[in-house]
Each structure stands twice: as structure tokens, then as C-alpha cells.
C-alpha positions, 0 to 999 in steps of 0.5 A: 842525714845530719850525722857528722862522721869522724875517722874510726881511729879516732872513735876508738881513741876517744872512746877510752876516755868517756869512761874517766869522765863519767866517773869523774863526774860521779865523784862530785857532791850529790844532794841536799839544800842548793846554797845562796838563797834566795839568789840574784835579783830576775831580770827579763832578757833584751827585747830584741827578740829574733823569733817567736813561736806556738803552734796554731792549735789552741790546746798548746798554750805556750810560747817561746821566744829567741834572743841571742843565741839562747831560748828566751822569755817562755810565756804561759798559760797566757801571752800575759803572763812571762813563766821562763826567762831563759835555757841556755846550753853549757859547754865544757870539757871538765878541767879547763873551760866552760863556755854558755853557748849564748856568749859566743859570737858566731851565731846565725838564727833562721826560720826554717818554715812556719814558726819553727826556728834553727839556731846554729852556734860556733863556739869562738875558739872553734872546738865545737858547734851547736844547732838547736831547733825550736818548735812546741807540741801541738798537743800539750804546752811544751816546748821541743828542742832538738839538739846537734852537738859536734866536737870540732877538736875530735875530744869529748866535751859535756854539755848541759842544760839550764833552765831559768823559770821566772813562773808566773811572771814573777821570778823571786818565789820559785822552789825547785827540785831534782826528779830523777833524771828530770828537774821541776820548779813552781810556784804557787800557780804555774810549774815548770819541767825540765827533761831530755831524751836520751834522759839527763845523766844528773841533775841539779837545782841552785840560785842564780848567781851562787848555786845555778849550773851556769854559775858552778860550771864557769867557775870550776867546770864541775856541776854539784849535785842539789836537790832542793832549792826554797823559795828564792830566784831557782835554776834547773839543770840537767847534764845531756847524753852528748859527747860531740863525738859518740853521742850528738843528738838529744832533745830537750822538752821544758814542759809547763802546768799548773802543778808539777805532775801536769808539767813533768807528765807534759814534758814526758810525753812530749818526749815519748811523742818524739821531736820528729812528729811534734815538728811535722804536726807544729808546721802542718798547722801554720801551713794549714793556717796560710791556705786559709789566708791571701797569697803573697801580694805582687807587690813583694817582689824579692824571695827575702820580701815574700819571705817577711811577709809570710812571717809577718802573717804568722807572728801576728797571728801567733799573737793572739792568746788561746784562752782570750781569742781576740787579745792580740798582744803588742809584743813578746818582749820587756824593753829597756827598764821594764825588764827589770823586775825591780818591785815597780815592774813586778809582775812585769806588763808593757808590751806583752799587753793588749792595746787597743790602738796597737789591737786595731793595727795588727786586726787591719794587718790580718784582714789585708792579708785574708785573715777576716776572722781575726779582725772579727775576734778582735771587735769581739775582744775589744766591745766584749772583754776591754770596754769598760762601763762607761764605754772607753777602753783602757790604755791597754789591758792584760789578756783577760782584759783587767786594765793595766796603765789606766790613762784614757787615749780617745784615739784608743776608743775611737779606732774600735769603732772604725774597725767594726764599721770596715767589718760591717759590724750591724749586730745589736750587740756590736752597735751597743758596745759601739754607742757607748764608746761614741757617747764617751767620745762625744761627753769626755771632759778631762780633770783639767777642764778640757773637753774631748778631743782633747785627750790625757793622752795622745797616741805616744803616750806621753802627753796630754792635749790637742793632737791631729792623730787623736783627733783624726781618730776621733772624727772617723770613729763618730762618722763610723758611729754614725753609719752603724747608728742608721744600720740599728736605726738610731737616726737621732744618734747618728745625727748628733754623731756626725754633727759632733765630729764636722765640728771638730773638723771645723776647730781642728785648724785652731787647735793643731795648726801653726801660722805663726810657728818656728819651722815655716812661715806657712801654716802646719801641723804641730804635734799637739798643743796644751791649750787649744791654741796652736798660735800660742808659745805654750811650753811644755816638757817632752819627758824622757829626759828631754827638754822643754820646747815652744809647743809650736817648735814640736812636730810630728807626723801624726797628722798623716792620719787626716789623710789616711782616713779621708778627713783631709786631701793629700794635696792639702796645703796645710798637709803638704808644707807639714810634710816638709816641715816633718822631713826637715825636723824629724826624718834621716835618710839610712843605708836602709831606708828613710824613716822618722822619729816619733816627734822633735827631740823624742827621748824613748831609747837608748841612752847616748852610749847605747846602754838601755832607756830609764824614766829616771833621768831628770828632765833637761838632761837628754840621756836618752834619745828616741831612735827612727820608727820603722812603722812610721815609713809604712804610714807615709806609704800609704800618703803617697798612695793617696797623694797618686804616688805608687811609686814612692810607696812601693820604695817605703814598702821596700824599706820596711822589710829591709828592718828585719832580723835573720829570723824575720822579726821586725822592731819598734826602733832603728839606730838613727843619725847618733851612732852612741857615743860614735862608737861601731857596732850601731850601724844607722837603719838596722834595729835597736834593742827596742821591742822586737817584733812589734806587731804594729809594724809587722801589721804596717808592713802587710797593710801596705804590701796590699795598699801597693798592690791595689794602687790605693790606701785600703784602709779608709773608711768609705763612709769618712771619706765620702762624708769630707770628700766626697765619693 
């Protein structure tokens, strides 16, 4: 059906040449040692992923993901662990050119149905055209490519196969080798296998940058043949069957173990069991999944919108690692910097790590849209695997639980606590992991002499003190405490709990609210303070290469968390001139949609012209600058649920879902009221090269799309708000 036919005549011409090019090809040097190593320094691709998938079962531990044009980071055995950087197909004639199909500029990527993914790609001077779908095997961990290659020029053409492993998250240590018709790498834990049916021709094993296939074939349009390649930054290659005139079809399988027999035997017999009955196995398991789960909500009400939900489903669901059930990860993606794989971020970790905030948002997502279960792994993970003993959970932690950036955040202890109240988590064994996280939250004293909930770090990561989000966090999660404390009856507990948490109601104002500040002549929210004191001109650096700024003059609209958890009424006051503070300072209006920037003259992202976020620009400098978060436009949504507003929500919801890729993968950031350096190319309101999907924001936007639905926010403790507010 996908066959493409060419006249006969020109068949029987181009017939009589493949012979000379197969003998051609022959002739070149086969064997031996690959030259360069140990080959260029590994580097993560971009973060702005437009697909990532796995199979819902359990035994096929791998997953993959998409970045311009090719097939991106491969993660196995865990969602912690990166092992492939990327394949990539080259096209070339032999004599004249040599192009990576990545590089041109023509591509279109869409999800198909489920998870599986079609990339289609036309070369720029329109001499052929490439369509590659993605799916893994269900069985075993692979991943499945299924190639249509056409020659739009009526010539025959080659087209080879490049694997770039980077095994177990560590891309400097890999040995390769040619196995026949097939192509091996590993290491000392993980192997990677590259085979194809109809089987490669040839294979080869270089460097990267000396000897790869990528590097032979653009410079001199013929591949030499090596055998081995030590220790060092290895590719693998394979010349495929298709010609884009006789032969277009072939399938490509990059199978994964712990050893090169386990991960040649996976690729093999993934290849025996045929890309047609992996692809019907891969997407009956996620449709079997969505039956399990809710229906699209009313509030959805264009096909791209039911669409995006649907996927927001899956990827988060798809996030949820096989042998740690439970560990949702943040993202599949290394950003900026952390892509590096420079000796500081080697192995790398950031994003494709479980935090416990970000675990909490992608639980709440999946139990608005039916997904109960999850959100009770999740209580499961977090008490069972993260908590450590003193009872906070760390800043966040790699799948297997072993903490990564040890900076403690009270909001990431607080909100477990939260998520398993809304579950009705009673059990004993629940209550116990909950009471050890509500007695460090109410005991916390910090080095510097500040006592909780004062924080080392508030949700963004980048400061210390006194935040309205934090605190909110913190004062839900000790009146949820409390709740379970009676369940178990711990009266004393619950009492000392809710005690705790009305008097840090009773501060909040002191340590958070302004009167005297910059940007009103009336009382609001400040993004944090220092000191305690938000009347004081304490100052304080931003980071990211911002500037120093009176803590008072620094917003955010944290604060919307008072509302959302029934701490404060959406008609406060206090709240309602914080709002126009936040818009006034932090918000700008794009063709998209409105969105915010994390707080005043925010520096995570890009540099001005574009170019990727570094730490190392010194302070003062504004190298970079933080762009607009889409997810932050979800949480003003569910405000203006609670302020009466359905109206306005059902827009925010509508701008959400505007951020997404062709391939339904939503980001962190979009490009803001800076265009970099006034160049084109960066159009306001559509995704920076940030990480990408993040699954806060896919989370956001399912949580809303329910909350709009139901005309209310669904994610408020009863119990909070009956507390402050009354019931």
C-alpha cells in the first residue's frame, strides 16, 4: 500500500547500474583497528524532544525518544539511565554527495496512534524522501524502525545506518564491533545491537568524528570497513538493502542487554517477530491502557485538543520506569548544559530523574484522568524508596531512589504528604512514612539558624528562604497530616500538626507580604525573602547570571498556591493586588497565549542570542534569560476556577494545549517578549529548546482540563480548606 511505482523503463535503466555500485563498494578497505581514538568528546542531543515512547508492558524496558529528524536518547535498563545518543540515516550516491537525514530541513514528525511515532523527511534538493516509524517490542527491549525510502530522481541511491551508543549513561568507554551482517557496542554493564532486515550488506565500527560512518561518508561518500573500535566514543554502522528504486522497505532494530549475546539475540528476534506484529502488539497495550482510564473531558473541544490530551496521558504514563514502579521521571531530556557530558555532568542526571514535586504533579495529572493507580504507586515510591531517614525526601533522586542534588526543599516533603491524604492513604504503613515527614517539617532547622518553613530551597531551586509556595506547601501538607494522625489515632500528632501549621498561617503575612515595597503602594506577595521580613530592603543575587535586586522589588506567582490549596480565598485582597503585581512585572501576552515568567528577571534559558543556558556566566552579566512557562498558565487556570471564573480557565486551558509540538510533546519554556538578538526564527509563545516534554506541564494541562470540566479546582484538600475556610 506504501509502494511507490515507478515506469518500467526506467526500472530496466537503473537496474543495470546497482550491480557497479555494489561492486564498488567492494572494493573499499575491509577490516581491522577503526583510527581516531578514543574519538570526540559525547554530548547529549537538544532537549526539545518531539516524541517519546515504550510499550506498556513491563518486559520491554527500553525507551526512545525524538529530535530533529533523527531518533534520539535511548534509555535502558531504566528511565535513569541514557545508553544511545542517537541513529541517524545517511543518504548518499557514492561519488558526489552524502547527506544526514537529520540535516535537512523539510521534516514533519507525527504520533500516529498511541506512542508510535512517523517521521517523514525530504532531502533539500528533492532527490529522495525517507518516512521512519518508531515503535518498541513489546516482548524484549528493542526498538523497531520501519523504513520507506523513495528516490525522487528515478537513480539508486545508498542509505546507511548509524548508531551512536553512549551505554550507561556514559559515552567515553564503549568498544564496538562488526558481527557479521550485524553491529555490537558495550561496555562493562550494558550492550547495544544494531541489525536490519533485509540483513546490512556491510558493516563498519569507528570514532566519532575520525572513523563513525557519519564522518567517512560526508567527506568522501564511501564507507570503509573496521572491525573493532577500543575503548573510546564508538559508532556503529550498517549499509541497509534500499536502493529508493528496486528496494525501499527495510527495518531497522537497535536491540539492548547486559551483554552482547542478550542484546544481538533481542535485536534478531525482534526482527524475526516482524515490525508489523510488534507495531499491532505495541499500540493494542496503550489502547488497552486509555480503556482503563477516563474519556477525553467535554472541556477539550477542538480534535488537536482531545488529541493532546490523549498523548498527555500516555507520556506520562510512559514515564514511569519498569523496574521502580512508581518513579515517574521529570523528563526524558538533558537541557542546555547538562547535555554536556563534560566530567561535571557525567553520568549525566537533572531531568531524567524522579523529583518528588514534579512526582506529585504528574500523580494528580494521572488521577484526574482515571489513573488511581499510578497516583498510589507513586505514595508507594515516594514513602517506600525516597524517603530517607529522617523523614524528608530529597531534592530528587535517580529511579532506584539514590539521591542525586542533596538540597533539602520542604514543599518536596510536604506535598507526599498531600497526595496521600486526596488518596485516603489510612494504612499504617502509609501513616508511618507520613509522620516522619511531618515531624521533619515541623523540627526542620536550616545551618544558617532558620527554622522551617524556612526553606534551603524554594520550589525553583535557586534560593533560599521564606516562599508563599513553600510555605503553602508546607501548611497543607501538616493539616493532611493531621487527618491521617486522627485515621491512625495519633490525636496528640494531629493536634501539635495543625497547631503548627495555623501558626505559620498566622506569620505568613510577616515573612511574605510587602507594604512598603516597589511595585504597589498596597500590600503583596513577594517571591521570597532572606530574612523573614518582607518589609526589609534585604538584597540578594538571582543567579543564572542575573542581578542583585531588593527582595521586595522579586515576584512570583507562587503564591496562587495559598488559593489552590484552600489556605487563602481567591478574593483576598492580598491576593488579588499580587496578581496584578505578577501580571504587571512577569506576564506577556504571545500570539499563543499568556504566560509568566518564573519570577522578575528570571535567567534559566537561553542566552540573548539563542544559544544554550550555562551556570558560568558571572553574576550581573544577564547572559541568560529565563523564557515564559507554559504550566504556570494552567495554575492560573485553576485561580480563576476558584475565583468563580470558568470562563477565563477554559481560555488558559485552550493556551496550554497551543504549546505543543507536531508530535504532541509539551515544554518547559516558550520564547518570550526577547526575540534573541532580534533575530526570526524565535517566534513568541512557541517552545524553546528547553525540556521538552515536561511532564509537570503535561500534568498541568490534564488537571485543568478536568478542573474545567467540573467548574472547580480538583485538586484541593477538603480537609485544608475546611480547616481556613470553612466547608
Amino acid at each position: 500500500m506504501r509502494k511507490l511505482m515507478l515506469p518500467a523503463l526506467a526500472g530496466v535503466l537503473i537496474a543495470g547500474l546497482v550491480p557497479a555500485v555494489a561492486e564498488a563498494q567492494g572494493r573499499e578497505t575491509r577490516g581491522g583497528e577503526a583510527p581516531g581514538a578514543p574519538g570526540a568528546h559525547p554530548s547529549w542531543l537538544p532537549a526539545n524532544k518531539t516524541g517519546f515512547g515504550t510499550a506498556r508492558d513491563r518486559a520491554s524496558n527500553v525507551w526512545f525518544t525524538l529530535q530533529g529528524g533523527r531518533m534520539s536518547e535511548v534509555y535502558y535498563p531504566d528511565l535513569s539511565t541514557p545508553s544511545v545518543r542517537s541513529l541517524d540515516l545517511v543518504v548518499t550516491d557514492g561519488k558526489s554527495f552524502a547527506t544526514v537525514d537529520s540535516s535537512a530541513k523539510s521534516q514533519q514528525v507525527r504520533r500516529t496512534d498511541g506512542l508510535t511515532y512517523e517521521q517523514t523527511i525530504t532531502d533539500d534538493q528533492r532527490r529522495w524522501k525517507l518516512r521512519k516509524t518508531y515503535v518498541t517490542d513489546t516482548a524484549r527491549a528493542s526498538v523497531l524502525i520501519d523504513v520507506d525510502f523513495v528516490s525522487l530522481t528515478g537513480r539508486p541511491y545508498q542509505v546507511y545506518a548509524v548508531a551512536d551508543p553512549d551505554l550507561t549513561n556514559e559515552g567515553s568507554d564503549d568498544s564496538a564491533r562488526s558481527n557479521g551482517t550485524n553491529a555490537v557496542a558495550s561496555d562493562t554493564k550494558t550492550s547495544a545491537a544494531l541489525a536490519a532486515e533485509p540483513a546490512f550488506s556491510r558493516t563498519s565500527v569507528g570514532y566519532s568524528g575520525s572513523s563513525d560512518g557519519i564522518t567517512q561518508l560526508t567527506k568522501s561518500f564511501k564507507l570503509k570497513d573496521y572491525a573493532s573500535a577500543a575503548k573510546g566514543n564508538v559508532l556503529l554502522t550498517g549499509q541497509t538493502s534500499a536502493d529508493g528504486v528496486r528496494s525501499r522497505d527495510f527495518t531497522l532494530s537497535l536491540g539492548m542487554g547486559a551483554k552482547d549475546s542478550e542484546a544481538l539475540t533481542n535485536a534478531k528476534s525482534s526482527l524475526r517477530r516482524g515490525f508489523a506484529d510488534a507495531a499491532r502488539a505495541y499500540d493494542r497495550g496503550w489502547k488497552q491502557y486509555l480503556r482503563q482510564v477516563k474519556d477525553v473531558p467535554s472541556s477539550l473541544k477542538t480534535e488537536q485538543e482531545r488529541d493532546l490530551y490523549q498523548a498527555s496521558v500516555l507520556m506520562l504514563a510512559a514515564s514511569e520506569d519498569k523496574i521502580h514502579q512508581g518513579a515517574l521521571i521529570a523528563s526524558p531530556s538533558m537541557p542546555w548544559r547538562f547535555g554536556n557530558n563534560d566530567p561535571e555532568w557525567s553520568p549525566s542526571g537533572t531531568y531524567h530523574l524522579v523529583w518528588p514535586r514534579d512526582l506529585y504533579q504528574i500523580a494528580t495529572g494521572l488521577l484526574a484522568a482515571g489513573d488511581r493507580d499510578a497516583a498510589n504507586r507513586s505514595v508507594d515510591y515516594m514513602f517506600g524508596t525516597q524517603q530517607l531517614p529522617d523523614g524528608h525526601l530529597p531534592q530528587n533522586s535517580h529511579v532506584d531512589g539514590t539521591p542525586y542534588w542533596t538540597s533539602i526543599q520542604l514543599d518536596e516533603t510536604a506535598l507526599p504528604i498531600v497526595l496521600a491524604q486526596q488518596l485516603g492513604r489510612t494504612d499504617a504503613k502509609t501513616w508511618r512514612g507520613v509522620r516522619k515527614a511531618a515531624e521533619f517539617l515541623v523540627s526542620y532547622k536550616a545551618d544558617n539558624g532558620h527554622a522551617s518553613p524556612y526553606s534551603q530551597q524554594e520550589r525553583w531551586e535557586e534560593q533560599d528562604g521564606y516562599s508563599p509556595s513553600t510555605i503553602a506547601a508546607v501548611i497543607a501538607g501538616l493539616v493532611c497530616a493531621a487527618d491521617l494522625a486522627k485515621a491512625n489515632g495519633a490525636a496528640a500528632d494531629a493536634k501539635r500538626y495543625l497547631d503548627t501549621a495555623d501558626a505559620f498561617k498566622a506569620k505568613l503575612a510577616q515573612w511574605t507580604v510587602t507594604t512598603n515595597g516597589p511595585l504597589s503602594k498596597d500590600p503583596y506577595f513577594v517571591r521570597l525573602t532572606k530574612d523573614g521580613n518582607a518589609n526589609n530592603g534585604t538584597k540578594y543575587n538571582l543567579g543564572n547570571s542575573s542581578v542583585t535586586m531588593d527582595q521586595r522589588a522579586v515576584t512570583d506567582a507562587g503564591f496562587l498556591e495559598l488559593v489552590r490549596l484552600g489556605i487563602y480565598r481567591a478574593d483576598d485582597p492580598v491576593i488579588r493586588n499580587s496578581i496584578d503585581v505578577t501580571d504587571a512585572d512577569i506576564a506577556f501576552t504571545t500570539p499563543t497565549g499568556q504566560f509568566w515568567h518564573r519570577y522578575t528577571k528570571d535567567g534559566y534559558g537561553e542566552k540573548a542570542d539563542g544559544s544554550p543556558w550555562d551556570y558560568t556566566f558571572p553574576a550581573e552579566s544577564r547572559t541568560t534569560f529565563g523564557r515564559l512557562w507554559p504550566l504556570l498558565a494552567g495554575e492560573r487556570g485553576e485561580y480563576d476556577l476558584a475565583a468563580g471564573d470558568r470562563r477565563t480557565a477554559a481560555k488558559r486551558l485552550r493556551d496550554l494545549g497551543r504549546v505543543s509540538s507536531s508530535g504532541d510533546t509539551m515544554p518547559e519554556q516558550v520564547w518570550d517578549e526577547n526575540a534573541p538578538s532580534g533575530q526570526t526564527g524565535f517566534p513568541a509563545g512557541t517552545p524553546t529548546a528547553s525540556a521538552t516534554p515536561l511532564a509537570w506541564t503535561h500534568a498541568q494541562y490534564l488537571r485543568l482540563a478536568w478542573s474545567v470540566e467540573a467548574g472547580k479546582v480538583i485538586e484541593q484538600p477538603r480537609v485544608v480548606r475546611c480547616h481556613f475556610l470553612g466547608c
